[in-house]
N, C-alpha and C positions, 0 to 999 in steps of 0.2 A: 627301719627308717627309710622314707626313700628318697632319692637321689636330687629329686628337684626341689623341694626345700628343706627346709632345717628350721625347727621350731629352738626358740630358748625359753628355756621356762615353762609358765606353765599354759595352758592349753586357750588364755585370754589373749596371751600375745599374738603380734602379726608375725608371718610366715615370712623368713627371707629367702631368696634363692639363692643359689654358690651364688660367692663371688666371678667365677667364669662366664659363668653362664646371665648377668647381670643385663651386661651390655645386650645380647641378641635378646631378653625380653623386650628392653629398653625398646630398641629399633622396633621391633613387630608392632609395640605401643604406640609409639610416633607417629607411623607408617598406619596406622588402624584409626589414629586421630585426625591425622591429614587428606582423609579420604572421606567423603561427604557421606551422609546415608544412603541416597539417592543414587549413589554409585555404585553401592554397593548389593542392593537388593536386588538388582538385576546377574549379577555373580553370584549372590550367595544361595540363588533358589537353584543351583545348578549342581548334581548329582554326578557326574560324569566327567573327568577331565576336558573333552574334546569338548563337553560343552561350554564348560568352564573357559577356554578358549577361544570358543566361537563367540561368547555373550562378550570378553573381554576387547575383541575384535569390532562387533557394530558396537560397542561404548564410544572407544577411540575414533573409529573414522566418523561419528556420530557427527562431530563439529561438521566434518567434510562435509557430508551431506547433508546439513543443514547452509549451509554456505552455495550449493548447487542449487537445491529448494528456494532460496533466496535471492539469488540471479535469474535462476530463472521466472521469479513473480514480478520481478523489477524491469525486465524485458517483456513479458507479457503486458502489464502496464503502460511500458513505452508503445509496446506496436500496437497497443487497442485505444490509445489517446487520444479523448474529443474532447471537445468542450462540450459540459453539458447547458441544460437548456434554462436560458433566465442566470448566464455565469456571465460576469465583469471580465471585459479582457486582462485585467488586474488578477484576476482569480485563477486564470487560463495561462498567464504566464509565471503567475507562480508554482501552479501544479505542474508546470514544463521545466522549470527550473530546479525543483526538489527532485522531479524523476530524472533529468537528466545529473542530479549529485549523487544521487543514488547509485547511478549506473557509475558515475567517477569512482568510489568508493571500491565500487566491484572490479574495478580494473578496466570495463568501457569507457571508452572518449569517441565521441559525437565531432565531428569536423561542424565549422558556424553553418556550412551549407544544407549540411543535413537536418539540424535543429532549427534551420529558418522556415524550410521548408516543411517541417514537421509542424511550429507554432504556427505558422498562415496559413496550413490546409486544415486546419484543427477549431479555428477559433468560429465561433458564431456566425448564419448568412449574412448577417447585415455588415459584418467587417470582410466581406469576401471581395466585395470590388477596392477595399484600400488592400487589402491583401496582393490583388493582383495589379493594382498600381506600385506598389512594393515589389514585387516581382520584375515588372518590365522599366523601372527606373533606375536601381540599384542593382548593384553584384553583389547576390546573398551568399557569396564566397568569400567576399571580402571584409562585410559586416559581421558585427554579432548581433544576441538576439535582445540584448540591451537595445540597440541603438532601432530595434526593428519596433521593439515596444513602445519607444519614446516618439517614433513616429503614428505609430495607432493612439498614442495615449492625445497628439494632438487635435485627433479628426473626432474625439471624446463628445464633445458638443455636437456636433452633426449628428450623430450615430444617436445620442439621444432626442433630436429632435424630430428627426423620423420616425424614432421609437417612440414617440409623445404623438404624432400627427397618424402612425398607426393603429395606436391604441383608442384614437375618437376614431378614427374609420369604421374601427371593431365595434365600437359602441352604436354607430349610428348605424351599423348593419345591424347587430343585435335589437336594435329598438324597429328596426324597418320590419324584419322576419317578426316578432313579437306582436305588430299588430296586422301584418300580415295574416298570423295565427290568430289573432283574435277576429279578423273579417273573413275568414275560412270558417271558423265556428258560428259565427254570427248567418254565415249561409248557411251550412249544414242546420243548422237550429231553423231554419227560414224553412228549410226544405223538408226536414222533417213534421214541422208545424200544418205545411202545405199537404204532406201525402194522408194526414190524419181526418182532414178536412173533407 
């Protein structure tokens, strides 16, 4: 009979183990249940103790380095941030405000001069001269970048009404070059017709 269980009866029944030895199945069970698959298929395809060691080692600092990878995307994102093109100063400062919570999150704080300085070199040309009226009126040391949006969000009407007086500009350019184009061809056709003759 051996030592690790003890059958009663007859050969239908379940196997128990010593009493002693109860508990330390118990725990290995626990301990086998409370650890995900996923965790463990990277350990269990390991042959070697030192491997077994080493794989158990990048599991653990695994968060680490994902936490580093992740600082570091959130900084990159901060230092490569513009506004892109055809974006609402509404749109530009809320992508400035998620990245800068982001970087909260991670343990960076942005002083208001650096993040004022960040949303007005950032935002769209045509907000570039409130931007730098914003600059030479106000201490962007002393503001935040609340109060810096709520003065762009006033000059809202202006900024579209240039953007309205631009966009006929572009049309009446566009219709000018268009028959431009079409009395270039209208010679060339002239002049081809002529060398034929």
């Amino acid at each position: 009979m051996s030592r690790d269980v003890i059958t009663i009866g007859s050969t239908m029944r379940i196997t128990l183990l010593y009493q002693g030895e109860y508990s330390l199945w118990r725990e290995r069970y626990l301990l086998i249940q409370g650890l995900l698959n996923d965790i463990n298929s990277p350990i269990d395809n390991n042959d070697v103790a030192q491997e077994l060691w080493d794989a158990l080692e990048r599991q653990m600092y695994g968060f680490k380095y994902g936490e580093q990878d992740r600082l570091a995307a959130i900084l990159y994102e901060y230092n490569t941030f513009k506004a892109t093109d055809r974006e609402d100063v509404l749109d530009t400062y809320t992508r400035t405000l998620q990245v800068t919570n982001e970087l909260k999150k991670c343990g960076y704080k942005k002083d208001n001069c650096e993040l004022n300085f960040k949303f007005l070199n950032n935002v769209l040309p045509e907000w570039k001269q409130y931007g730098t009226l914003i600059r030479q009126t106000k201490n962007l040391i002393d503001i935040d970048i609340d109060y810096v949006y709520n003065i762009l969000k006033q000059n809202q009407g202006d900024v579209n009404d240039v953007d309205s007086d631009n966009q006929v500009l572009l049309a009446e350019d566009q219709a000018r070059m268009e028959s431009s184009s079409d009395s270039d061809q209208e010679l060339s056709t002239n002049m081809v017709f002529m060398d034929k003759m």
